[in-house]
C-alpha positions in Angstrom: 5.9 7.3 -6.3 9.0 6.0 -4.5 9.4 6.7 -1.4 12.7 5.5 1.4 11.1 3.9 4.2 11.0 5.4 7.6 11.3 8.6 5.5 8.9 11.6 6.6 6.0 11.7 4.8 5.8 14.7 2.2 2.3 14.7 1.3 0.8 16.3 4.1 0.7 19.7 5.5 2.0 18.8 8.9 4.2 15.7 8.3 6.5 15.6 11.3 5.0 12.8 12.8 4.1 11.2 9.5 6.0 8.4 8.3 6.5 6.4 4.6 6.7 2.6 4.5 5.8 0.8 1.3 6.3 3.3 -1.2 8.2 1.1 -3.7 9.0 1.2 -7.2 11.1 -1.5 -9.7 14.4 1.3 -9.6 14.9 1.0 -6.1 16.0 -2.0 -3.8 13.5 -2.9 -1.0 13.9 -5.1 2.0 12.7 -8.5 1.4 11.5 -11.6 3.5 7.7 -12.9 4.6 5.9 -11.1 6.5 3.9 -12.6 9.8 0.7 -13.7 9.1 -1.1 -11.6 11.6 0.8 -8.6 9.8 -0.6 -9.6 6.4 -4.2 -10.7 8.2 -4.3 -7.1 9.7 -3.3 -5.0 7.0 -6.3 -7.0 4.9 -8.7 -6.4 7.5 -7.6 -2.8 7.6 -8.4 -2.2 3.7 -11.3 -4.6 3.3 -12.9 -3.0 5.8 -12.2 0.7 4.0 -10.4 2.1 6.6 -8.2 3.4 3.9 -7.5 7.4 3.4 -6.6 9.9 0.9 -8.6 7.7 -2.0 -8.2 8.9 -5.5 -9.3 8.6 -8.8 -7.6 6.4 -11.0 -5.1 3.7 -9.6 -1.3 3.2 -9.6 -0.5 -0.4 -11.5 1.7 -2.6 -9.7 5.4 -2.0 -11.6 6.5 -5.1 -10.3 3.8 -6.9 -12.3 4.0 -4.8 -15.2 7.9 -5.6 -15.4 7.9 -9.2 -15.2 4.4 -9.3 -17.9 5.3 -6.8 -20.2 9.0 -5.7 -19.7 10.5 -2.8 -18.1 9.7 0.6 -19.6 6.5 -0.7 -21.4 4.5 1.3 -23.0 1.1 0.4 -24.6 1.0 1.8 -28.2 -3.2 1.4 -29.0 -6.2 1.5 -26.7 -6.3 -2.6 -27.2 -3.2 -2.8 -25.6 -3.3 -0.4 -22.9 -6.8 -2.2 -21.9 -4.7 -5.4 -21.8 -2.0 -4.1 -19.7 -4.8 -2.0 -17.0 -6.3 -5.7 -17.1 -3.0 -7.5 -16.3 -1.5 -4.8 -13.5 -4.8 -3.5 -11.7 -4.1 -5.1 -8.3 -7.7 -6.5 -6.0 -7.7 -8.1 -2.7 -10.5 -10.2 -2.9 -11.0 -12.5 0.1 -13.9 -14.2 1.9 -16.7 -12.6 -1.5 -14.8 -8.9 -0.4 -13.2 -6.8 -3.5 -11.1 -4.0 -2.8 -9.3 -1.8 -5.4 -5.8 -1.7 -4.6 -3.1 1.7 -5.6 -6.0 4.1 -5.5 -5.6 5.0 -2.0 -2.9 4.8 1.4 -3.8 3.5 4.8 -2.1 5.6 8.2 -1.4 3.5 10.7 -0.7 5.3 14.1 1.6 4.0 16.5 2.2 4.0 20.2 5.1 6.5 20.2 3.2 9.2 18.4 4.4 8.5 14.5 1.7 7.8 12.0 3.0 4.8 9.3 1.6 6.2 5.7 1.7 3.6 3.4 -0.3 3.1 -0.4 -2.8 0.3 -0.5 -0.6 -1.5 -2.6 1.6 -2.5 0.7 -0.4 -5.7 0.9 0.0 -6.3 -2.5 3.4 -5.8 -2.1 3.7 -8.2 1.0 2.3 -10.7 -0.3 3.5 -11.1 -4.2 6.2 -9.5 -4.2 7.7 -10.5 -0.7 8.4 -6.5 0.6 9.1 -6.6 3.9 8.0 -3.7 5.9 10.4 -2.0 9.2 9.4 -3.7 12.4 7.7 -0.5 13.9 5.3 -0.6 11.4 4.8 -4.4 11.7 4.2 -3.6 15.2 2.0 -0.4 14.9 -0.4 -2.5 12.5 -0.6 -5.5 14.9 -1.8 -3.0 17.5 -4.3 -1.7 15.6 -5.6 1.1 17.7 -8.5 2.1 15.8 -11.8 -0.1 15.2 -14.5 2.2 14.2 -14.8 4.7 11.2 -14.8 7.6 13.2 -11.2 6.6 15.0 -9.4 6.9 11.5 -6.9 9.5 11.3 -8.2 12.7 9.5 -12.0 12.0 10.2 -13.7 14.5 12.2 
């Protein structure tokens, strides 16, 4: 699902604080460059340590992957080669013996001036193999990191 960054949020029943960052897709353009290291280190700390909301079943393959692998518009034609393609363009984080599941869920990052930064798991993915470059703000709401525990996550009661 693409997404324009700093665009309001849709999927939520009261959005106007809620923000979109990271929801790409191979038909649009995105901002490109390296992202800081404590960026990349936080949003990895973030999901390995399953601070990560809205989870679903199923998972969104990366299309960047899928494109350069298989070729744009590919689709698998027996259950051998869809197998092959889930195995090529399911996207983990795996550091330090953690696993995490990428493009099954989004992580919401609040910010100091009140907006919420909803982004799919995928971001880090995104970051880090494909180069996406997220807006500053949210660079600079995730660096922050004002929630630690469980409980402080946005939408847990």
């Amino acid at each position: 699902m693409y997404l324009p960054d700093l665009s309001v949020y849709p999927n939520a029943l009261d959005s106007a604080n809620l923000r979109a960052v990271g929801w790409l897709d191979s038909e649009h353009e995105f901002t490109r460059g390296i992202a800081p290291t404590r960026v990349i280190d936080a949003l990895r700390e973030i999901l390995l340590s399953n601070r990560d909301v809205n989870k679903m079943r199923g998972t969104h393959c990366c299309e960047f992957c899928a494109d350069t692998i298989f070729g744009k518009k590919y689709v698998p034609q027996s259950r051998e080669a869809f197998r092959d393609y889930l195995d090529k363009t399911t996207i983990y984080l795996e550091h330090e013996g953690k696993r995490k599941l990428l493009g099954m869920s989004e992580i919401w990052i609040p910010s100091p001036s009140g907006i919420i930064w909803a982004a799919p798991s995928l971001i880090y993915h995104y970051s880090v193999a494909h180069r996406y470059l997220p807006p500053q703000a949210f660079q600079d709401a995730v660096r922050v990191r004002p929630y630690k525990r469980e409980s402080d996550k946005i939408g847990v009661k």
